[in-house]
N, C-alpha and C positions, 0 to 999 in steps of 0.2 A: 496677486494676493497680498495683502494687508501684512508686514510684520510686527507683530506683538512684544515690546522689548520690554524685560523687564529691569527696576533702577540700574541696578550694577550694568547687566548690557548696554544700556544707555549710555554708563560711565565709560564703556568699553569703545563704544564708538564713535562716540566725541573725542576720546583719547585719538582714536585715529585719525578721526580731520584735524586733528590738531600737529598731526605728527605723520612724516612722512615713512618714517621709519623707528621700530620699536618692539617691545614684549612686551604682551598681554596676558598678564598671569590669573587665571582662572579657575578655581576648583574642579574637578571632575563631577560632572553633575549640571553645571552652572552655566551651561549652553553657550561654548566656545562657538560653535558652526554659524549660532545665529547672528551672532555680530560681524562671524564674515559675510553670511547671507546681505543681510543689512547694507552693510557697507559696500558691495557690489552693485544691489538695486541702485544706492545711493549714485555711485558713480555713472550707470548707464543712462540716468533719467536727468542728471547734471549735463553731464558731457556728451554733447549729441554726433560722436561721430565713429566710431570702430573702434575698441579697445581690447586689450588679452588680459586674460586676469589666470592663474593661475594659482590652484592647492594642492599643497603637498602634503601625502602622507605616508605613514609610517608602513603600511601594508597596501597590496592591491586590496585585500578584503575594505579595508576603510577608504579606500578612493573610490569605490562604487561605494559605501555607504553615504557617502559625503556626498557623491554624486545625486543619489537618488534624494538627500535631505533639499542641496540646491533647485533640485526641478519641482520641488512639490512649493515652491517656491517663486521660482524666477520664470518671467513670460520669455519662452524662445522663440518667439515670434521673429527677432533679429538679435538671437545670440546661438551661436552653434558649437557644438560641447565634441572634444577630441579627447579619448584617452591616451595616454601615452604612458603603458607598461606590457609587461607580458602575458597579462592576462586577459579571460574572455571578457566579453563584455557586451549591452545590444549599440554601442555606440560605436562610430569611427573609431579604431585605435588601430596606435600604429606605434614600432622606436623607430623606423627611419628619418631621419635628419632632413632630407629632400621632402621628404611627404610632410612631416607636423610643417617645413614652411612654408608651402603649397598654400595647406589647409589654412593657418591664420594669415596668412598674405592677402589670397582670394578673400579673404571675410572683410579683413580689415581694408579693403580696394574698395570695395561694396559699402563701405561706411555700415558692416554687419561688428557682432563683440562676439569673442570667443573666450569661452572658459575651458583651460585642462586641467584635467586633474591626473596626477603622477605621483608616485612615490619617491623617495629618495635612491631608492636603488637605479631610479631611471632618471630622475632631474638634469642629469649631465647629459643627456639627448635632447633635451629642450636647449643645452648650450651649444652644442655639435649645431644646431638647428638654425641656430644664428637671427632668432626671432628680438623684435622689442616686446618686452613687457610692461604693463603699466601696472600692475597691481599683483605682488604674491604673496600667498597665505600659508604661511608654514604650521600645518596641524602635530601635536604634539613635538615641537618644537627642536625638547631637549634631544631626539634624534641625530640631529642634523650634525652633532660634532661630531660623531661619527671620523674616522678615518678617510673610510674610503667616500662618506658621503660633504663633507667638509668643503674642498672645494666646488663642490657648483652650487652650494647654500654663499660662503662668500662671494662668488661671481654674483652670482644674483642680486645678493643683498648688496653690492655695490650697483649692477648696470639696471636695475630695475625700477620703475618713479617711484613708486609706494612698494614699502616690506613688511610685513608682520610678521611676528614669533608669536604662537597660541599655544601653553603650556600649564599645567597643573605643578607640575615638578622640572622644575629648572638645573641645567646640570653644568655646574660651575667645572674653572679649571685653576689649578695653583700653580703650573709649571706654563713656561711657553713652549713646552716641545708636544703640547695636547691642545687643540682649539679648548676654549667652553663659553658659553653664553656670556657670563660676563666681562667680553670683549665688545667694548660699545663701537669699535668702530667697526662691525660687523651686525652684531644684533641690536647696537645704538642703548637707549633704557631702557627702563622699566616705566611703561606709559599710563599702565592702569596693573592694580594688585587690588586683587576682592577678597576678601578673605574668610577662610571657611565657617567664622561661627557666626559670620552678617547671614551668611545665606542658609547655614538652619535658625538665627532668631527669625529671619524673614522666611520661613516655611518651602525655601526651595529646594531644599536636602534635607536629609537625615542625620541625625550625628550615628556616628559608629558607638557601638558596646562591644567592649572585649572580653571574650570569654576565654582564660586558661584553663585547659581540661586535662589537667592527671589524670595518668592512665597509668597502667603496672608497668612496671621494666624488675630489668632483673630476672631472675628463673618464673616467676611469673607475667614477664612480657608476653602482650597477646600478637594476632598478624595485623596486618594494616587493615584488612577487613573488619574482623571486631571493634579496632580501634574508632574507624569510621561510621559505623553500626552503632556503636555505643553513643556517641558526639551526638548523632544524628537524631536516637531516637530521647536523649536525654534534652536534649534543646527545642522538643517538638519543631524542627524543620522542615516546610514544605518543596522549598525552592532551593537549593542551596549547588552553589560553585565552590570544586575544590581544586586547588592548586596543588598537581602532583609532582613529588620530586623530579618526574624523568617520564618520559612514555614507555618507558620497560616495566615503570613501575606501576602505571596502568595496566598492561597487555599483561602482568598477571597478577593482579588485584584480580582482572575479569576473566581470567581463564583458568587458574591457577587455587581460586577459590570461588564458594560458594557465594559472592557480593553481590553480585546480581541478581539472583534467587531469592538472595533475602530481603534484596529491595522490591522483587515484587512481590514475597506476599504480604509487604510492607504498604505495597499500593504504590509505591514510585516508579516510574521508566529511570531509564540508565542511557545519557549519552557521551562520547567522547568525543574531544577532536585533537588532535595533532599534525603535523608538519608533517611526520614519519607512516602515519598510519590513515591518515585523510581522516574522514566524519563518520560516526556510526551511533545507530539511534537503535536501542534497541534489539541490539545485538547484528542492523541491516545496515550494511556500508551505503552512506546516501551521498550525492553532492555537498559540495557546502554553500549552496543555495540553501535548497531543503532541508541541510541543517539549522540555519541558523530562520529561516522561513518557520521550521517547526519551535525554537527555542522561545521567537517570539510570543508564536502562538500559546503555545504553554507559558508560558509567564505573566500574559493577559488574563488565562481561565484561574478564577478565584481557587477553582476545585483541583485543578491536575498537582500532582504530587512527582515532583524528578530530582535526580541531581544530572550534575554536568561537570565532567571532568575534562581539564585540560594543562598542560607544562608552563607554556607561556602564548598561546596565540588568544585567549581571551582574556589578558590582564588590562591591556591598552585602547582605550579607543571603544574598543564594541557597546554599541546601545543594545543594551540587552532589557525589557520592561519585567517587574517581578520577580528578581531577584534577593530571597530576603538573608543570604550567609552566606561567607565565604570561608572556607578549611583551611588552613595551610597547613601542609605536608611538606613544604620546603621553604627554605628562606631566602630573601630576596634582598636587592639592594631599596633604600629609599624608594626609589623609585616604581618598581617593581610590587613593591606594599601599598604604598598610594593608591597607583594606578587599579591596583586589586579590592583596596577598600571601596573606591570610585563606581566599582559596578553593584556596591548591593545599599548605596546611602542614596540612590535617587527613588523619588515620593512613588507609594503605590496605592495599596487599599488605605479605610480611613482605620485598619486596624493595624496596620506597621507604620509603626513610632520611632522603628530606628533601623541600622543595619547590621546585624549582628559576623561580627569577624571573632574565628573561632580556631582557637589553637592547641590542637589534640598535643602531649605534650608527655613523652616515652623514651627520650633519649638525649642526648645533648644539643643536636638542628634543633627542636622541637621547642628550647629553652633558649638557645641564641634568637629563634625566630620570636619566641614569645618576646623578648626584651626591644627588638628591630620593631615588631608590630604599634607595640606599648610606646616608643617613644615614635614614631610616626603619627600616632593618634595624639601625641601631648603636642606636637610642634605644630599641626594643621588645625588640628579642632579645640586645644585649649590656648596653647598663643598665636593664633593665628596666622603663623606664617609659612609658606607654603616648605613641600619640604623637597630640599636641594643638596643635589648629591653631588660629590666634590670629587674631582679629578686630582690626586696631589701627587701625582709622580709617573 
């Protein structure tokens, strides 16, 4: 199948042949995958003989997303796809060491290309594994400094022929007793930076509007329920993601108060997911298949009316379609704000014009958060540069 690039991706992946190593700074929104898609086809229909290309992500949930983005894509006709994490999958997956080299050895014998896709919490088994790589893609990048994931990003980024870093928000470091990205002899430059107001004057995002919402405090402080209730129906909201301080502080928003009752006879469903309590739609604990199988669905239909609550597993990464607001109930580093603005500025109907980020605001977080929000929006969508959160001690 034919890929589609649009300018800036195009800038993105010239940046790559250009460079064997490097970061690719990208907006959220601005279709980081496809430049690795690209750039992969690129090499397999160049290079005629067996090649490993490997991407890294931040979650299993996003290495089957990535996954499934590559195959609606790439012909497997002679490339064969290994997961390597802990979770389910319909693909070969495996963390044994002896097995992932088995599997790209045999391929790469056969003059066949294999692509894994791994998380960081598992990358260091692909180094146990003792494989060559010739091409890795590290998705959300700024991950990788990480502690405990740190060293098998620089093993990599040194024994591997080609490196990429793919990142929205970059995560510096000030001290040398902390990695951070701007260590060129690891993550090398900065190869390509797009920046966020080229890609809403060119119509491929949305810009964010921020709404501050007073609410009472004081002896007329309401529960987090009215708070949300309020936000919700003042802003005529259909679709809307809320970032909640803590999954305690879900489990009783919805059991604790009447919030779910009032969002149906509101006409919305109500779903949650966290780490702690898995997926539940509607009061029915589902898979997080079926989760996120139903979130899409609902966000396509013009007419369905929901929210979706979560702490932090949908801040990063997840393509979610139709999402037009995001709450915060807590506040977040740079990074963390970004990444949250990220899921509700990508294009939907021709009647959403923007992505509205919405900061219910009753207490002191609520006022820190509103200020963190506010200058995340001035640093990405009015001077364009991306926003990078800094390690200093």
């Amino acid at each position: 199948m034919t890929v589609t690039l649009r300018p800036h991706q195009k800038e993105a992946v010239n940046a790559m042949w250009d460079n064997n190593k490097g970061q690719v700074i990208i907006p959220t929104g601005g279709g980081k995958t496809i430049c690795m898609i690209e750039d992969a086809i690129t090499n397999m229909e160049l290079i005629n003989r067996g090649q490993t290309f490997v991407v890294v992500a931040p979650r299993i949930l996003l290495a089957e997303q990535l996954c499934s983005e590559f195959l609606e894509l790439i012909d497997t006709t002679h490339t064969h796809i290994i997961h390597v994490h802990s979770g389910e999958t319909s693909h070969f997956s495996t963390t044994k060491a002896e097995k992932i080299n088995l599997f790209v050895n045999t391929a790469r014998t056969a003059g066949e290309n294999v692509i894994i896709f791994t998380t960081y919490h598992s990358l260091h088994r692909l180094q146990e594994a003792d494989i060559e790589v010739n091409t890795i893609y590290f998705d959300e990048a700024h991950n990788s400094v990480q502690r405990n994931f740190f060293p098998a990003t620089e093993y990599f980024a040194a024994d591997s022929d080609r490196c990429y870093f793919f990142t929205a928000t970059p995560k510096h470091s000030l001290t040398v007793f902390k990695p951070g990205m701007n260590d060129p002899e690891v993550y090398g430059q900065v190869i390509c930076n797009v920046p966020a107001p080229k890609l809403v004057e060119e119509g491929y995002i949305l810009p964010p509007k921020v709404v501050v919402k007073e609410l009472p405090q004081g002896e007329y402080k309401q529960t987090d329920s009215q708070n949300l209730l309020e936000t919700i129906d003042e802003n005529s909201l259909n679709k809307i993601l809320v970032a909640a301080r803590s999954t305690k502080q879900i489990v009783k928003l919805l059991s604790e108060s009447d919030f779910a009752l009032q969002l149906a006879h509101r006409g919305y469903s109500c779903m949650y997911i966290t780490s702690k309590t898995g997926a539940v739609i509607d009061g029915q604990k589902v898979n997080r298949e079926k989760f996120f199988e139903t979130l899409n669905t609902w966000g396509k239909d013009p007419e369905k009316k929901f929210v979706v609550l979560h702490h932090s597993i949908l801040s990063e990464g997840i393509n979610v379609s139709g999402l037009e607001a995001v709450l915060f109930m807590r506040n977040m580093d740079y990074i963390g704000i970004s990444q949250s603005i990220g899921r509700v500025i990508r294009l939907g109907g021709a009647e959403k014009t923007f992505g509205l980020v919405c900061v219910p605001v009753w207490d002191k977080v609520g006022i820190g958060t509103a200020r963190s929000v506010q200058a995340v929006v001035d640093t990405v969508f009015q001077q364009g540069e991306p926003a990078i959160s800094v390690v200093r001690r």
